[in-house]
C-alpha positions in Angstrom: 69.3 116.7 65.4 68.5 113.0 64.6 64.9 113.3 66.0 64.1 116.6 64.1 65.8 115.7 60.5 65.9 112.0 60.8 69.8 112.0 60.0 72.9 112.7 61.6 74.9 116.1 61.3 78.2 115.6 60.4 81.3 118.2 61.0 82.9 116.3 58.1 82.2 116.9 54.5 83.4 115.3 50.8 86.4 116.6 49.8 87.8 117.5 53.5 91.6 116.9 54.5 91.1 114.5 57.6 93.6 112.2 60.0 92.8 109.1 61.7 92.9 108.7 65.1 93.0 105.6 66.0 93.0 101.8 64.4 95.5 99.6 62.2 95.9 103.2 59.8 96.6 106.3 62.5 98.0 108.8 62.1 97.6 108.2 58.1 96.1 111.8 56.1 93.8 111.5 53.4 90.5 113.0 51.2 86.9 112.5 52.6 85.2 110.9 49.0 82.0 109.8 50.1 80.1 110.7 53.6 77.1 108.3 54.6 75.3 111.2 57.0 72.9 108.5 58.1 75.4 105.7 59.0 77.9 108.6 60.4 80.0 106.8 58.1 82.7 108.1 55.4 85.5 106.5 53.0 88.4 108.0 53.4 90.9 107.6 50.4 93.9 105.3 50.5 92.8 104.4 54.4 91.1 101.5 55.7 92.0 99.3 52.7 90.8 95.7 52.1 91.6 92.8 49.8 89.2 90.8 48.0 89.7 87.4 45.5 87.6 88.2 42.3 87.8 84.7 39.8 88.0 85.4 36.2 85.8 83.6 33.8 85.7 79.8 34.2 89.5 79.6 34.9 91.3 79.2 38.2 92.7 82.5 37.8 91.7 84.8 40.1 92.7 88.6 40.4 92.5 90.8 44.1 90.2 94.0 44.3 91.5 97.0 46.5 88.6 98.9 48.0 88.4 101.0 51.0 85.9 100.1 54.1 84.0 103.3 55.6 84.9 104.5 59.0 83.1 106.1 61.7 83.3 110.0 61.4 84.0 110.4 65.2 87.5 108.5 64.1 88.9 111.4 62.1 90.0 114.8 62.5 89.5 116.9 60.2 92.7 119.2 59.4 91.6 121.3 56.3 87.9 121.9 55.4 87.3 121.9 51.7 84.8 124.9 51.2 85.9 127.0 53.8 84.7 130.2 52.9 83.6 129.5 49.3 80.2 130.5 49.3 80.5 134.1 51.2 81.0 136.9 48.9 81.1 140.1 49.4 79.4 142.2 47.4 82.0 144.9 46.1 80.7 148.8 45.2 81.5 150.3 41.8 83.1 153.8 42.3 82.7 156.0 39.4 
């Protein structure tokens, strides 16, 4: 697929229930929010968080920014799809 569109295809999606499988966070559930389809990566919210020391102004003070790190997508599972059957409708007949 790679050679033929020039990105990965991805069996995860935004918005997808997924689990980790493996690393410092398994077995931990969350939402896919954002899915890099040329990295295979995705950010998975409230997993894979990080700490980092912003300074404030010209002070000494400084205050700590949570963010979450992508994963690879071959690290999840994906337990609920988000669209799953959203976009095929039947057409329904009018009987008179």
């Amino acid at each position: 697929m790679k050679k033929i569109f020039g990105t990965n295809k991805l069996k995860v999606n935004k918005g997808d229930e997924v689990v980790i499988l493996c690393g410092k966070d398994k077995g931990k559930k969350g939402l896919v929010k954002i899915v890099f389809a040329k990295s295979s990566l995705i950010i998975v919210e409230g997993v894979n968080k990080f700490k980092k020391a912003v300074k404030v102004g010209n002070g000494n003070s400084e205050n700590f920014l949570i963010k979450e790190r992508p994963l690879f997508a071959s690290k999840v599972k994906v337990i609920k799809k988000a669209h799953k059957g959203a976009y095929k409708k039947k057409k329904q007949e009018v009987k008179d």
